[in-house]
Backbone bond lengths (Angstrom), bond angles and torsions (degrees), N, CA, C in turn:
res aa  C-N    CA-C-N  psi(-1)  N-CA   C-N-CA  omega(-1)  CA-C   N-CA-C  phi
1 X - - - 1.449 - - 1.532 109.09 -
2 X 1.328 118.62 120.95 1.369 121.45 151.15 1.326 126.42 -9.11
3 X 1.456 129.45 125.91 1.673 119.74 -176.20 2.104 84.64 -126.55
4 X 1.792 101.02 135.79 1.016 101.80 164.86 2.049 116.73 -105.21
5 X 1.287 136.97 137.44 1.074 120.39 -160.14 2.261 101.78 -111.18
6 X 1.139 111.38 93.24 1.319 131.05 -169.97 1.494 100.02 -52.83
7 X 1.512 135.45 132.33 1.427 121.01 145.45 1.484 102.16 -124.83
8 X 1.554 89.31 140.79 1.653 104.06 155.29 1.146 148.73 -50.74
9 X 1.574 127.35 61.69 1.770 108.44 -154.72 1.414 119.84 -87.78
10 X 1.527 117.58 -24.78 1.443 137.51 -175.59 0.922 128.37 -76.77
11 X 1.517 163.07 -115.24 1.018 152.63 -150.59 1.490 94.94 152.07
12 X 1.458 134.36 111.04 1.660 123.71 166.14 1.440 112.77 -76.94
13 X 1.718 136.11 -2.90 1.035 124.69 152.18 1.690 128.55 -37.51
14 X 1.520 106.17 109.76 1.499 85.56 161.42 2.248 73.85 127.46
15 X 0.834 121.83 -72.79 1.190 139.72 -165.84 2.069 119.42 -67.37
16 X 0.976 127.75 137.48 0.807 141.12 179.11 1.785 130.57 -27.88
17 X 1.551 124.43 112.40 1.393 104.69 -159.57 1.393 121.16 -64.18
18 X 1.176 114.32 -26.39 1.436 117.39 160.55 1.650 119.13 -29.35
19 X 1.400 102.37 -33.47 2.032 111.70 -165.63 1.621 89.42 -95.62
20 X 1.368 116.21 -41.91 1.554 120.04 -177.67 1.851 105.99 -49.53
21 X 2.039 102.54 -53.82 1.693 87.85 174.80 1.286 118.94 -60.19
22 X 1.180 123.12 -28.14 1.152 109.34 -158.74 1.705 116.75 -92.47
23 X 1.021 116.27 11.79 1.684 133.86 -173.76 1.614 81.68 -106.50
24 X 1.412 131.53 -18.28 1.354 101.45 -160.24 1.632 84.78 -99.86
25 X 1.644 119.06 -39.19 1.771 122.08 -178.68 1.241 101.31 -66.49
26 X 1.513 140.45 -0.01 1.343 127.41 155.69 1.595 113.50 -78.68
27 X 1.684 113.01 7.58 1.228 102.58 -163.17 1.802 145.08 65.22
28 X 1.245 101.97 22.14 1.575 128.42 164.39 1.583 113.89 -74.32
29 X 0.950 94.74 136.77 1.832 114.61 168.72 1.244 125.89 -121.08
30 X 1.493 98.58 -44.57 1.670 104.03 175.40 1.504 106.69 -132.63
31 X 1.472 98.81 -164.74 1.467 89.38 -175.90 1.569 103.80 -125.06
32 X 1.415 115.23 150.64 1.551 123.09 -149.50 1.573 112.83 74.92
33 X 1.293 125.85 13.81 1.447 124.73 174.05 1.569 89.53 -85.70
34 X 1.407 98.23 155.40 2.079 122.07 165.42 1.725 102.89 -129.80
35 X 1.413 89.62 132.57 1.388 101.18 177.55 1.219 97.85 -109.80
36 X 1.539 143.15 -176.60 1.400 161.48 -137.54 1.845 89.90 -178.94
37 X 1.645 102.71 113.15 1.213 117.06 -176.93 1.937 98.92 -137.94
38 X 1.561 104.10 133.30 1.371 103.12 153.56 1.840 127.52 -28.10
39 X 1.308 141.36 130.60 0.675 138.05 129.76 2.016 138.03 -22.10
40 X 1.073 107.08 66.23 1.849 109.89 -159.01 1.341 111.54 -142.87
41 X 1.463 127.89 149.29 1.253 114.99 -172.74 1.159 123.87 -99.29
42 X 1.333 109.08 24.06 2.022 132.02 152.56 1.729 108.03 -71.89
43 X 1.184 97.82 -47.84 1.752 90.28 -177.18 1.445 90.79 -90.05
44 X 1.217 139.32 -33.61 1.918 133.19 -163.10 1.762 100.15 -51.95
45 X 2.172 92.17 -33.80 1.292 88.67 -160.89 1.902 113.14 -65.55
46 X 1.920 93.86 -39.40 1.137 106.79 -160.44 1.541 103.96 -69.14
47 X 1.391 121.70 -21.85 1.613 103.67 -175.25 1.558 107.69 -103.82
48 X 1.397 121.35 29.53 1.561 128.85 153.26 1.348 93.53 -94.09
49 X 1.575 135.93 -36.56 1.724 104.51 -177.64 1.157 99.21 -70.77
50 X 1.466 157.95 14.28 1.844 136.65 -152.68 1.560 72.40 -176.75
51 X 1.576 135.00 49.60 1.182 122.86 139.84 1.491 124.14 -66.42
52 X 1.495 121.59 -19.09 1.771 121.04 -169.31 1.542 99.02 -90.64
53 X 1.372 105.72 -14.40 2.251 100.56 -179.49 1.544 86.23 -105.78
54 X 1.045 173.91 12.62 1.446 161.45 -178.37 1.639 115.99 -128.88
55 X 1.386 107.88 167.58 1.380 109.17 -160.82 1.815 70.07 -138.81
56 X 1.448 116.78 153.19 1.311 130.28 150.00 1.453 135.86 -148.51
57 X 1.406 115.35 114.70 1.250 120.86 171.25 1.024 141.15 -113.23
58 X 1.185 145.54 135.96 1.884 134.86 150.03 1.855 117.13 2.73
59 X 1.073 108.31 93.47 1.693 111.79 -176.91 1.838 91.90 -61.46
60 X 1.438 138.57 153.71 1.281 129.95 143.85 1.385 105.86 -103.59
61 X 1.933 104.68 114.92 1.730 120.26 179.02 1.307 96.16 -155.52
């Protein structure tokens, strides 16, 4: 299965708490952290709401 590798570049200050949970159910702590998430359209969904704070690429694993 496809692995996509998420980074944090933005800041959820300022923005809606709805985008705040969901930076945290992507598994974020800080900011400039990358998590390594399945390829699925549960997370596809969740990192189109918090597409303007995230970076996403092709993990190589």
């Amino acid at each position: 299965m496809a692995k996509l590798r998420v980074t944090w570049i933005k800041s959820g200050i300022g923005y809606k708490e709805d985008q705040k949970r969901t930076l945290t159910s992507l598994g974020f702590h800080r900011l400039h952290q990358s998590v390594v998430h399945d390829d699925s359209m549960s997370v596809r969904g969740m990192i189109n709401k918090v597409r303007h704070l995230v970076k996403v690429e092709e993990a190589n694993s």
